[in-house]
N, C-alpha and C positions, 0 to 999 in steps of 0.2 A: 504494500500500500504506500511505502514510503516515496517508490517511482512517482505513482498516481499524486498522490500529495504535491510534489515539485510542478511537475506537469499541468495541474490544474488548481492553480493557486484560488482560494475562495469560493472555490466547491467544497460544500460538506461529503465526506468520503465514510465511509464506514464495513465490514464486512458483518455480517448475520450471522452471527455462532447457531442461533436457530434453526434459521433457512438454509443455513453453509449457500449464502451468496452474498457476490460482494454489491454495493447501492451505493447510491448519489443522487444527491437533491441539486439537480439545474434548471437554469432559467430559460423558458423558450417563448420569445417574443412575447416577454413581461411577466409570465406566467413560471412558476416553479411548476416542477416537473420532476418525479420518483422514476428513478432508473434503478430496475436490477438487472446482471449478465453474472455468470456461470462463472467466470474467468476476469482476472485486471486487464487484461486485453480486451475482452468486450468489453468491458466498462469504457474503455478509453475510446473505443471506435464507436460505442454511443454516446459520449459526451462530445467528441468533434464531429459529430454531427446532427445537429441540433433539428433539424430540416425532416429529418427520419423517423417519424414517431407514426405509427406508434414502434416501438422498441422490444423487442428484435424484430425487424423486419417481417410480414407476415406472409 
């Protein structure tokens, strides 16, 4: 998470011991938005790109 952290300064970051997934609270055209992905790599490929929701791709 530490990458993620750097990477995305002033996103709230966190992983789910419950869910075992990792989340992020982003903003998408003014709007917060709950992002979960499997993996810190999806997390990252849905927070740069904001445009792609709903999240994962369906």
């Amino acid at each position: 998470m530490g990458d993620l952290r750097e990477q995305f300064p002033g996103v709230v970051l966190w992983f789910g011991s419950h869910t075992g997934r990792f989340w992020a609270l982003v903003r998408v055209a003014g709007f917060p938005r709950l992002v979960e992905a499997i993996t810190p790599q999806e997390l990252a490929m849905a927070i740069r790109a904001p445009r792609g929701w709903p999240w994962p791709p369906q």
